[in-house]
PDB file as gemmi writes it, atoms N, CA and C in Angstrom:
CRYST1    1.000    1.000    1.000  90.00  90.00  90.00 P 1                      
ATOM      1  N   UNK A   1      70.170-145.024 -74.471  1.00  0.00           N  
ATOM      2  CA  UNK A   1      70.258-145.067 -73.041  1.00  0.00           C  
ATOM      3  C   UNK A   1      69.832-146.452 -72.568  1.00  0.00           C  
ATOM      4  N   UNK A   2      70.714-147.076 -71.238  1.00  0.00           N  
ATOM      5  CA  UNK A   2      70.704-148.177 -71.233  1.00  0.00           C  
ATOM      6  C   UNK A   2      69.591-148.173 -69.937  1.00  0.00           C  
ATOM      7  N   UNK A   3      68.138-149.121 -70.021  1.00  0.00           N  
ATOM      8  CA  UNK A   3      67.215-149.277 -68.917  1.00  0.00           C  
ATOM      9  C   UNK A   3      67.553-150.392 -68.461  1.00  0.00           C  
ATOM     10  N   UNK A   4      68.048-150.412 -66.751  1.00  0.00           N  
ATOM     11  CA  UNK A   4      67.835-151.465 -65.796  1.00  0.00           C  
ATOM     12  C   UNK A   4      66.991-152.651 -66.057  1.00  0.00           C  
ATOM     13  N   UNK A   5      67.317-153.245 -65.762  1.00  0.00           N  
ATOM     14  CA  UNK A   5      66.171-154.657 -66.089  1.00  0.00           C  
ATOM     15  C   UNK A   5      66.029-155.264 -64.564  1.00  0.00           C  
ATOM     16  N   UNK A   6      65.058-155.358 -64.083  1.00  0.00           N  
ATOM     17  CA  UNK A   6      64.871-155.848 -62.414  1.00  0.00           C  
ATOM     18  C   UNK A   6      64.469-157.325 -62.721  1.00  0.00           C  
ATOM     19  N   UNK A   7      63.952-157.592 -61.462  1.00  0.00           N  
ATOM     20  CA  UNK A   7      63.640-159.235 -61.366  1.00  0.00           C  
ATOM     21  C   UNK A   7      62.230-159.571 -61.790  1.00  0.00           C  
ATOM     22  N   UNK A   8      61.261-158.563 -61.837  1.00  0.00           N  
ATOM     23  CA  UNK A   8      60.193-158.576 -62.740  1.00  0.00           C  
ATOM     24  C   UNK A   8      59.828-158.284 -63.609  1.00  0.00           C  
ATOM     25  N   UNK A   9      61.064-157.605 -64.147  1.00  0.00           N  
ATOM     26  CA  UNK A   9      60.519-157.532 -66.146  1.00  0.00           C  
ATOM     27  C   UNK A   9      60.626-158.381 -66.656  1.00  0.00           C  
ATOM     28  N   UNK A  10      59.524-158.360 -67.321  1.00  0.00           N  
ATOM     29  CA  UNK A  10      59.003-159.593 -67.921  1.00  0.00           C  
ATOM     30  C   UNK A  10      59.943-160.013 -69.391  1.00  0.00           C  
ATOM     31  N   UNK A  11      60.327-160.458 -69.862  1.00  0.00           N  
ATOM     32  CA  UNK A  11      61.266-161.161 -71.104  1.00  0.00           C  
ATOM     33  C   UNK A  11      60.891-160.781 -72.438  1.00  0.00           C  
ATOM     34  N   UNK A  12      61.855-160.089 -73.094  1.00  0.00           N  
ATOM     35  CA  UNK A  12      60.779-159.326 -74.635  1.00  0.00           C  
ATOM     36  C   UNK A  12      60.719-160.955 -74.984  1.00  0.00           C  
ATOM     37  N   UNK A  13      59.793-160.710 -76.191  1.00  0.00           N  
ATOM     38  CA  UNK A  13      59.781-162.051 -77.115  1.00  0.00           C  
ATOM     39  C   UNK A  13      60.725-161.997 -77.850  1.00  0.00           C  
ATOM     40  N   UNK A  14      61.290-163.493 -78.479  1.00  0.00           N  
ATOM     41  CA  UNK A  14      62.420-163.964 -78.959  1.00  0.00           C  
ATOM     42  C   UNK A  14      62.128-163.058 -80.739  1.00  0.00           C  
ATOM     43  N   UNK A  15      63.243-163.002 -80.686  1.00  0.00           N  
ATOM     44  CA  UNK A  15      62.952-162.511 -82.585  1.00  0.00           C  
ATOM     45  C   UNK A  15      62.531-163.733 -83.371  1.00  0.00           C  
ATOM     46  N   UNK A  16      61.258-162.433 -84.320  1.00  0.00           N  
ATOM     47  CA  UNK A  16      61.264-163.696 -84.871  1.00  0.00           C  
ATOM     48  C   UNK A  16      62.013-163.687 -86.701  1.00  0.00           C  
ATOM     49  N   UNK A  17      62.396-165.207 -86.801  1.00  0.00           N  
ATOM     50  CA  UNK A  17      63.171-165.813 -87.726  1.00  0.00           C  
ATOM     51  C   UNK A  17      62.259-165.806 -89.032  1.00  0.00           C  
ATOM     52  N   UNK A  18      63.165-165.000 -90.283  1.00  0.00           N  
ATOM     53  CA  UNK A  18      62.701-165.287 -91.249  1.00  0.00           C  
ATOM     54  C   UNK A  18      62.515-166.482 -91.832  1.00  0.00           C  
ATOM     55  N   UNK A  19      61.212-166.726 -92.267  1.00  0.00           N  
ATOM     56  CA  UNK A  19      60.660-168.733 -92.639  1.00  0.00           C  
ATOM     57  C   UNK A  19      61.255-168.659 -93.830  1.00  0.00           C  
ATOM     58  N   UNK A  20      61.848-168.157 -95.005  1.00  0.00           N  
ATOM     59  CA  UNK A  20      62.133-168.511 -96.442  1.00  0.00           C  
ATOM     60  C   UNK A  20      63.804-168.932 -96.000  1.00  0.00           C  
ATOM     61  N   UNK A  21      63.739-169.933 -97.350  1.00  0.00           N  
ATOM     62  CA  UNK A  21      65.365-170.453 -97.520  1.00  0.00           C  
ATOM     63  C   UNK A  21      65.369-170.577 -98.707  1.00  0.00           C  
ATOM     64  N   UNK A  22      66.422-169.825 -99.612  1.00  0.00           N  
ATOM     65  CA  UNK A  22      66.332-170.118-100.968  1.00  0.00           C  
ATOM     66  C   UNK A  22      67.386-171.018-101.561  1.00  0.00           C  
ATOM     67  N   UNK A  23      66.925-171.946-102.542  1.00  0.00           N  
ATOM     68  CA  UNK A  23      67.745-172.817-103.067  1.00  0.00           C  
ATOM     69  C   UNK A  23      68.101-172.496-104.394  1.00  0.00           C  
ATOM     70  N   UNK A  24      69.437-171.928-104.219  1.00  0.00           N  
ATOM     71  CA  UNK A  24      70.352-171.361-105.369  1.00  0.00           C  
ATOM     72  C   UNK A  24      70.845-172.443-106.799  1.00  0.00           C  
ATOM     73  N   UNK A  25      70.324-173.551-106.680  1.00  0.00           N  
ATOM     74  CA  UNK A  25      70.639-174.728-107.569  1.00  0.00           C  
ATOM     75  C   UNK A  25      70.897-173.994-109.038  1.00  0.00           C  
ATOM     76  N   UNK A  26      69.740-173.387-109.351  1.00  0.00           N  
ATOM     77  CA  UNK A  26      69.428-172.733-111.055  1.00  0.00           C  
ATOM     78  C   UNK A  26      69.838-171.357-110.515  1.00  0.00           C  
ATOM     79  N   UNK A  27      70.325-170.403-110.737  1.00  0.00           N  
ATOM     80  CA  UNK A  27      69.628-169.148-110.148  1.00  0.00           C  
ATOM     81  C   UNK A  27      69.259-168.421-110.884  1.00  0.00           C  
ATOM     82  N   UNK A  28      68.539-169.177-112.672  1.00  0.00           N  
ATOM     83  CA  UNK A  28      67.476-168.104-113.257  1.00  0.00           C  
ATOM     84  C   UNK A  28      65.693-168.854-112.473  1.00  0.00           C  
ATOM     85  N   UNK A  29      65.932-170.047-111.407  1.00  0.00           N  
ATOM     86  CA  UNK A  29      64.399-170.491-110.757  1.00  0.00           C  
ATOM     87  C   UNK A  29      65.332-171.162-109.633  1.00  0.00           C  
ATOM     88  N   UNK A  30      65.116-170.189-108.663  1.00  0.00           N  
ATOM     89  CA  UNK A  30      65.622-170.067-107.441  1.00  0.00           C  
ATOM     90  C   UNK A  30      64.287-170.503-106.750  1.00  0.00           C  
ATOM     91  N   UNK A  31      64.266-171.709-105.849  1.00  0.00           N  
ATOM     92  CA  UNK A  31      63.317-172.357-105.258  1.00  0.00           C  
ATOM     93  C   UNK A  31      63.377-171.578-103.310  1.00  0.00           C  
ATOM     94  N   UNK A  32      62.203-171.136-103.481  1.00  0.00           N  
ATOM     95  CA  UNK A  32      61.700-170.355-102.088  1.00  0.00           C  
ATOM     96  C   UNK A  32      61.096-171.931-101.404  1.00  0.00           C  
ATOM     97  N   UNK A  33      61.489-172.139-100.220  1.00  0.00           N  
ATOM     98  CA  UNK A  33      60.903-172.552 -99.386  1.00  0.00           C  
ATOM     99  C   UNK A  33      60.336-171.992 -97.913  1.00  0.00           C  
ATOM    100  N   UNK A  34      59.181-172.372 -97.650  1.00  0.00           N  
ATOM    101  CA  UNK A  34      59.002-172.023 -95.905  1.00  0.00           C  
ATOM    102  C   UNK A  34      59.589-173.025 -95.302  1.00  0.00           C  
ATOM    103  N   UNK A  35      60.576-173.173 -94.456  1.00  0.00           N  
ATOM    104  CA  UNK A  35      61.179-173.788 -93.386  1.00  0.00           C  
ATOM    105  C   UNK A  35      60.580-173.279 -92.277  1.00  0.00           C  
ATOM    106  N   UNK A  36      59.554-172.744 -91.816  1.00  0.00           N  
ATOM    107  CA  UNK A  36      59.015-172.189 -90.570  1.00  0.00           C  
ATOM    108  C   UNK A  36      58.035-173.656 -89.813  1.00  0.00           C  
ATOM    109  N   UNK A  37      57.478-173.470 -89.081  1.00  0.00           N  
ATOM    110  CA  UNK A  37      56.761-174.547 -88.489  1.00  0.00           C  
ATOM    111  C   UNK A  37      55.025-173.574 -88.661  1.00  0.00           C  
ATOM    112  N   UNK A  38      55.379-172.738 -88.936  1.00  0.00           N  
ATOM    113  CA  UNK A  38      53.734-172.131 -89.468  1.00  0.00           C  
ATOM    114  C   UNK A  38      53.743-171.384 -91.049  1.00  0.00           C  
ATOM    115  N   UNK A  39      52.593-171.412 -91.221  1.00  0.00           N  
ATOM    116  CA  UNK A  39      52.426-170.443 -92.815  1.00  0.00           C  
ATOM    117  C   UNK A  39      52.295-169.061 -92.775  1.00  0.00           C  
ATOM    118  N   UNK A  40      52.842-168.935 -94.078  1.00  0.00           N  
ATOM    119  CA  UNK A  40      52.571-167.317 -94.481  1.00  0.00           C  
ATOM    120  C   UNK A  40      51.349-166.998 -95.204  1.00  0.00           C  
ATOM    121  N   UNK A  41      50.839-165.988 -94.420  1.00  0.00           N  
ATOM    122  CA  UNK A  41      49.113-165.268 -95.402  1.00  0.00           C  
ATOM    123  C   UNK A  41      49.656-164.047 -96.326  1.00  0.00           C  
ATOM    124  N   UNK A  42      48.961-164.519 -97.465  1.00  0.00           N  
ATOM    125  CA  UNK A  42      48.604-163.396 -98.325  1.00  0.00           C  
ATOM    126  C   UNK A  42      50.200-162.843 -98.571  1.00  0.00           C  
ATOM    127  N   UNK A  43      51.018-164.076 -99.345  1.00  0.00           N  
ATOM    128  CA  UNK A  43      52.075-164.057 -99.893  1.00  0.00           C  
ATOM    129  C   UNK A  43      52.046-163.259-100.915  1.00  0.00           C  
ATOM    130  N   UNK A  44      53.010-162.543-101.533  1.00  0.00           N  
ATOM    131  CA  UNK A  44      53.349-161.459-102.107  1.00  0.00           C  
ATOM    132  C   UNK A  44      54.893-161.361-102.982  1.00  0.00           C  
ATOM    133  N   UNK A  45      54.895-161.807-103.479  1.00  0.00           N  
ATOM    134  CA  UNK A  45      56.179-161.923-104.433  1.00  0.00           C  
ATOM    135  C   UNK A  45      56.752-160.800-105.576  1.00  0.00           C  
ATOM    136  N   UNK A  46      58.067-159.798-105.523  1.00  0.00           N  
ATOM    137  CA  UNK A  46      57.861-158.513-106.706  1.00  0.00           C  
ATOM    138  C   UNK A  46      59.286-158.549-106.675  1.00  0.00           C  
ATOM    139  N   UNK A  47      59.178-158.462-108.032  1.00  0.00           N  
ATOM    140  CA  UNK A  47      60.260-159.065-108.983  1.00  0.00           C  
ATOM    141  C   UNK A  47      61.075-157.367-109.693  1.00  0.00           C  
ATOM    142  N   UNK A  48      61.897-156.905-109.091  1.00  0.00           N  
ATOM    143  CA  UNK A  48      62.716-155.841-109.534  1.00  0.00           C  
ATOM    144  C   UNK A  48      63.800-155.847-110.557  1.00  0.00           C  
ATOM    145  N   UNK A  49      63.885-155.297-111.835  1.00  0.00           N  
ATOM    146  CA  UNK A  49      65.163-155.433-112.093  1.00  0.00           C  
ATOM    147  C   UNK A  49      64.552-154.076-113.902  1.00  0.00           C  
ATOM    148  N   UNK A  50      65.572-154.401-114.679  1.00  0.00           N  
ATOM    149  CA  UNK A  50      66.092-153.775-115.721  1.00  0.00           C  
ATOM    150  C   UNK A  50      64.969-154.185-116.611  1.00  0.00           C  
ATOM    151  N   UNK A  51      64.532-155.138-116.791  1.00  0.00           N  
ATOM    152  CA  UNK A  51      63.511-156.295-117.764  1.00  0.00           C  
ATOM    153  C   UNK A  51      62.189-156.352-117.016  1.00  0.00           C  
ATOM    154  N   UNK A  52      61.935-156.277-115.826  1.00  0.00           N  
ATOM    155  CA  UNK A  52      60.497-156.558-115.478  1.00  0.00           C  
ATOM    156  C   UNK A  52      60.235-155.496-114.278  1.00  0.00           C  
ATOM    157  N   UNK A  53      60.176-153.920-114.360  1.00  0.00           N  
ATOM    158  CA  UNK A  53      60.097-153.288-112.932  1.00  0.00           C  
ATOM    159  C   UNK A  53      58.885-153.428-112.365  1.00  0.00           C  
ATOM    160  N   UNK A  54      58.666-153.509-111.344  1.00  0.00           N  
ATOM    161  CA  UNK A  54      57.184-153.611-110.624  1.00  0.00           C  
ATOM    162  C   UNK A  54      56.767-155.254-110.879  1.00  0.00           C  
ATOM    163  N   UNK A  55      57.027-156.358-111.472  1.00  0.00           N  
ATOM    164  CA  UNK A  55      56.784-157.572-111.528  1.00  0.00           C  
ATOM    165  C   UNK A  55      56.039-157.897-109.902  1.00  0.00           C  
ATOM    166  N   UNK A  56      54.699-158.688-109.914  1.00  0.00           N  
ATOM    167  CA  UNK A  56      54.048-158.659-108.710  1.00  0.00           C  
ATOM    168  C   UNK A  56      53.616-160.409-108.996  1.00  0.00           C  
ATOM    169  N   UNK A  57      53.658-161.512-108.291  1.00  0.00           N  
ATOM    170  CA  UNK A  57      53.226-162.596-108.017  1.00  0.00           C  
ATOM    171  C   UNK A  57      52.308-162.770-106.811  1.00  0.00           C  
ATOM    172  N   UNK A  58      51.315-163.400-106.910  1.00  0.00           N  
ATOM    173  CA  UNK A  58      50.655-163.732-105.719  1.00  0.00           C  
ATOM    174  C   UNK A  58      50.543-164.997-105.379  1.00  0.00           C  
ATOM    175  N   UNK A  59      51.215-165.288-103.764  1.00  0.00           N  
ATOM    176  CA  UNK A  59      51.263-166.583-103.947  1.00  0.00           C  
ATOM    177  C   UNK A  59      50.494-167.244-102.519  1.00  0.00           C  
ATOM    178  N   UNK A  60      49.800-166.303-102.445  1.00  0.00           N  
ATOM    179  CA  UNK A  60      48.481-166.515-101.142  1.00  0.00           C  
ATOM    180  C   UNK A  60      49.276-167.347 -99.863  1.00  0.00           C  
ATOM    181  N   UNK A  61      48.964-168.076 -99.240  1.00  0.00           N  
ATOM    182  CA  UNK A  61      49.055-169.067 -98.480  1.00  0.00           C  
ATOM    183  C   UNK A  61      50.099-169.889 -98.943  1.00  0.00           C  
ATOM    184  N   UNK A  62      51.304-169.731 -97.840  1.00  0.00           N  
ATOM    185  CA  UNK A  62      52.439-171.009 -98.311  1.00  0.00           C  
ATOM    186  C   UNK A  62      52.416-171.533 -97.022  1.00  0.00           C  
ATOM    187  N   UNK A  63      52.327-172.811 -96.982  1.00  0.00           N  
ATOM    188  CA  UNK A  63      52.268-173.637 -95.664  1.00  0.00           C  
ATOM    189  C   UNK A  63      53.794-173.774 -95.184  1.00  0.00           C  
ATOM    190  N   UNK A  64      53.464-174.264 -93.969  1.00  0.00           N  
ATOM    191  CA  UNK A  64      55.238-174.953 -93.640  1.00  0.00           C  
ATOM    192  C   UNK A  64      55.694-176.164 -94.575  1.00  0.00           C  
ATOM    193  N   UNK A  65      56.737-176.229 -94.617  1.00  0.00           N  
ATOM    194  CA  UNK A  65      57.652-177.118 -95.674  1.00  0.00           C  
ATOM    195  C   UNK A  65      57.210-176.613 -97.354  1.00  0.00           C  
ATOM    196  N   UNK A  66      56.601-176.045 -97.973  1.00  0.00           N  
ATOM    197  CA  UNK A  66      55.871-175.694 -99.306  1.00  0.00           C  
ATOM    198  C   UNK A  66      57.435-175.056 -99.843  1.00  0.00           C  
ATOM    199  N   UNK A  67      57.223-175.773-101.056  1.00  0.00           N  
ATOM    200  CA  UNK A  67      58.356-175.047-101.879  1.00  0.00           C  
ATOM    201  C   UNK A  67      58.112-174.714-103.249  1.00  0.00           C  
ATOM    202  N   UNK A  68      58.405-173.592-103.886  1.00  0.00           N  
ATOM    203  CA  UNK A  68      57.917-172.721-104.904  1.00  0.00           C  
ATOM    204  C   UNK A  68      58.882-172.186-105.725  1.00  0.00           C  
ATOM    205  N   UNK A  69      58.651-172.884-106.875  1.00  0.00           N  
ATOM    206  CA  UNK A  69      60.080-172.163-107.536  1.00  0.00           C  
ATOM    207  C   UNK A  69      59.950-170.307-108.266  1.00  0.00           C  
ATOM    208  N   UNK A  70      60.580-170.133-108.048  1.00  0.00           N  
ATOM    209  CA  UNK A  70      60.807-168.497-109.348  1.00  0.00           C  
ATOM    210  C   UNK A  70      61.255-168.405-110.507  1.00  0.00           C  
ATOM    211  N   UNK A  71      60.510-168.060-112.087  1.00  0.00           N  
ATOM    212  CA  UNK A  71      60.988-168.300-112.526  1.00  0.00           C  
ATOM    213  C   UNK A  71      61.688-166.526-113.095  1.00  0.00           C  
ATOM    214  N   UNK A  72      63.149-166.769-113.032  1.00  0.00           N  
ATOM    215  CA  UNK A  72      63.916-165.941-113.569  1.00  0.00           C  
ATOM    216  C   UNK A  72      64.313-165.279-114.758  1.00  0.00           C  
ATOM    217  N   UNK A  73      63.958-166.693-116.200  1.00  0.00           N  
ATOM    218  CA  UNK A  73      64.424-166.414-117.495  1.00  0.00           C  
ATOM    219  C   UNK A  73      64.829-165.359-117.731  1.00  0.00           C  
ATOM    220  N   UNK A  74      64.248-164.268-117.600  1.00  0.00           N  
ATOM    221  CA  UNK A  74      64.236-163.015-118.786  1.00  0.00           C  
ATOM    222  C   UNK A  74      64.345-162.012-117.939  1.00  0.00           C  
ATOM    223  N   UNK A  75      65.150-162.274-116.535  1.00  0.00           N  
ATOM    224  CA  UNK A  75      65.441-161.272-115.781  1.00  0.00           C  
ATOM    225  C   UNK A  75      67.235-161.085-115.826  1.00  0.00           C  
ATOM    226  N   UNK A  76      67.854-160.005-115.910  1.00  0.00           N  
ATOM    227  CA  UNK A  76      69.555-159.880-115.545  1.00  0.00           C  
ATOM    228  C   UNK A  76      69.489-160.283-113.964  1.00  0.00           C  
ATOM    229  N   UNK A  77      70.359-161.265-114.091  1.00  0.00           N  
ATOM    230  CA  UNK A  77      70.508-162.058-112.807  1.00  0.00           C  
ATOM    231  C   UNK A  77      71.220-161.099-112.277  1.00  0.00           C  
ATOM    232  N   UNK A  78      71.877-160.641-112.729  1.00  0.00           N  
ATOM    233  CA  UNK A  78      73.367-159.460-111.442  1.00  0.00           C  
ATOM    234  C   UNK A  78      72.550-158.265-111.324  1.00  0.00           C  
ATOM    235  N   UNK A  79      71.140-157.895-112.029  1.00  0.00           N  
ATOM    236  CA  UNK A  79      70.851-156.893-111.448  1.00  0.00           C  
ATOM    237  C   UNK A  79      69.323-157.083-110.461  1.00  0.00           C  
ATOM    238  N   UNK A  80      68.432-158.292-110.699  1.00  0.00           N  
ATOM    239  CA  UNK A  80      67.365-158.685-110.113  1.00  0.00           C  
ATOM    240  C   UNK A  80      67.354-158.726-109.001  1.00  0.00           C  
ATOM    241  N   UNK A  81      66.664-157.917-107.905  1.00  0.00           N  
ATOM    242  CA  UNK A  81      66.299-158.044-106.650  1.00  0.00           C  
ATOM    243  C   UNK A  81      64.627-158.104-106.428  1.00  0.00           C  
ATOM    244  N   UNK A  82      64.704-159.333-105.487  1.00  0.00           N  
ATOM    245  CA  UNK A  82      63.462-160.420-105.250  1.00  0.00           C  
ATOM    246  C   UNK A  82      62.719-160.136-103.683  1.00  0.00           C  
ATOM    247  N   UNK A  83      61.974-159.653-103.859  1.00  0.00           N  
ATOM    248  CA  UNK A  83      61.175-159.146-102.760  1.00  0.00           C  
ATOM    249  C   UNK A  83      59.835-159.742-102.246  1.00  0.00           C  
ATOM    250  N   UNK A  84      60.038-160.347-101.037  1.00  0.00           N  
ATOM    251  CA  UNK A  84      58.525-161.336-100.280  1.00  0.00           C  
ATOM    252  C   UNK A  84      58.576-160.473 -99.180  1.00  0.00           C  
ATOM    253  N   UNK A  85      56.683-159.911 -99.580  1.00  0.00           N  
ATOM    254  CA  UNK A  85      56.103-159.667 -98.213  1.00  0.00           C  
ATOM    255  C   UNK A  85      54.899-160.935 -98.065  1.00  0.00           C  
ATOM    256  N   UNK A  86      54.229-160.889 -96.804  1.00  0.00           N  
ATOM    257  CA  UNK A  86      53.776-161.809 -96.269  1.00  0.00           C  
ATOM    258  C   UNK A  86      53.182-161.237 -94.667  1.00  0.00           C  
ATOM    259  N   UNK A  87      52.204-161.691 -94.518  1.00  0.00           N  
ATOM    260  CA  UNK A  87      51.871-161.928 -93.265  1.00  0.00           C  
ATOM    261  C   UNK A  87      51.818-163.100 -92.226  1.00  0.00           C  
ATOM    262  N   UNK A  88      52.104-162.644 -90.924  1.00  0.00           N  
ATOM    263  CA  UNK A  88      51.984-163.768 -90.120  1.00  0.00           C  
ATOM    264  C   UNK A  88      51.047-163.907 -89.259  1.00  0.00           C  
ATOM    265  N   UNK A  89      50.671-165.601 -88.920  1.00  0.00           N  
ATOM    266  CA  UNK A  89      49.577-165.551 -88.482  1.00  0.00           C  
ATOM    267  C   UNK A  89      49.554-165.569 -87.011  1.00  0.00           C  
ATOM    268  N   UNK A  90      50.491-165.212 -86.368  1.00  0.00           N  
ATOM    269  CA  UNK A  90      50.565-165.454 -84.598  1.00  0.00           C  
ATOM    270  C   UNK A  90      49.796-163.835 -84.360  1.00  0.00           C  
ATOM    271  N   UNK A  91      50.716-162.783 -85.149  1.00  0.00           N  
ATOM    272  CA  UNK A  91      50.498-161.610 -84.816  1.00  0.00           C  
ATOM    273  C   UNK A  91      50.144-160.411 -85.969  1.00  0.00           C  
ATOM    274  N   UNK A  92      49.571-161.013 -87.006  1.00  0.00           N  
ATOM    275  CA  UNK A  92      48.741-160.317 -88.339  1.00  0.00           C  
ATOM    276  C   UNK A  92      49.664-159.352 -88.456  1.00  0.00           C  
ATOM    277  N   UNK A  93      51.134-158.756 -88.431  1.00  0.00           N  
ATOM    278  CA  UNK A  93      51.830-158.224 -89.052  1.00  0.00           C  
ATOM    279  C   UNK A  93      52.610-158.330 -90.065  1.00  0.00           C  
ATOM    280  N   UNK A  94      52.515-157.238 -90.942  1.00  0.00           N  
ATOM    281  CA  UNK A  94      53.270-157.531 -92.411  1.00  0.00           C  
ATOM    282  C   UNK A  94      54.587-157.782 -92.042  1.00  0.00           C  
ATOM    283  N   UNK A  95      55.466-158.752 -92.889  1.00  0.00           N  
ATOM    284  CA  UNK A  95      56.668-158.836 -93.082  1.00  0.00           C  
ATOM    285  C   UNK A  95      57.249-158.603 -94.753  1.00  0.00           C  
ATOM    286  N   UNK A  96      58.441-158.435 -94.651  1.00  0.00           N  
ATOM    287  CA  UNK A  96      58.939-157.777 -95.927  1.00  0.00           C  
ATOM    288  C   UNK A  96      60.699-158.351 -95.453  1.00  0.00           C  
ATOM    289  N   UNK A  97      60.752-158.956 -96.669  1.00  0.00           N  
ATOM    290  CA  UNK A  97      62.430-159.902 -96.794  1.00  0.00           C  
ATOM    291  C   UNK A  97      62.581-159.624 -98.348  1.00  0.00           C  
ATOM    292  N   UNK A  98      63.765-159.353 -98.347  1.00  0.00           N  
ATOM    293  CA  UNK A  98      64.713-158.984-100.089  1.00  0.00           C  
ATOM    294  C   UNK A  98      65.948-159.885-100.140  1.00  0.00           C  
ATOM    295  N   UNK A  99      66.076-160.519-101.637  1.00  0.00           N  
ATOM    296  CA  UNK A  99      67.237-161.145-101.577  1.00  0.00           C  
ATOM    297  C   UNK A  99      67.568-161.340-103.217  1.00  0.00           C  
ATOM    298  N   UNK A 100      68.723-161.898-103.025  1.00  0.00           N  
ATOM    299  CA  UNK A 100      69.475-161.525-104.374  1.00  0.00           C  
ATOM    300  C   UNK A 100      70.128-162.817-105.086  1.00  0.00           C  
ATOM    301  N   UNK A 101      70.150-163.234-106.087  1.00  0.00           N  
ATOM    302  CA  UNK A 101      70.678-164.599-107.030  1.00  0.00           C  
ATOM    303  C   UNK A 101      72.194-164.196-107.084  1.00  0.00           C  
TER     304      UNK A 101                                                      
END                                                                             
């Protein structure tokens, strides 16, 4: 159901943009970067697939611009799915992003 919007509701906040960009160069060490203009707390990295289930990295604190490679070796690339949670620091909520080589 669609709510009216008057001249004093106030403006939701803008979405916010996932900070990782991954650089597909290798894709058995697919390089995570933060492109955000702030850091992620209490980084969290878990590594899914056929060869490593439950795989867990901790990668605490990634600043803005920080880049971090993954290393893949001994994972099936067509079946590995790569999972970062993270917190942010504007509004101490968990975030959770999945992505694939």
């Amino acid at each position: 159901m669609l709510t009216p919007v008057g001249p004093r509701t106030p403006s939701p906040d803008p979405a916010y943009r996932v900070p990782w960009h991954v650089i597909r160069d290798d894709s058995a060490h697919p390089i995570v970067v933060n492109q955000s203009d702030e850091g992620a707390d209490f980084v969290r990295v878990f590594r899914d697939d056929l060869v490593a289930r439950d795989s867990t990295q901790l990668w605490g604190r990634v600043r803005p611009g920080e880049r971090i490679e993954l290393c893949l070796c001994s994972a099936d690339l067509d079946e590995v799915v790569v999972t970062i949670a993270w917190f942010r620091e504007r509004d101490g909520q968990e975030y959770v992003w999945r992505f694939v080589v």
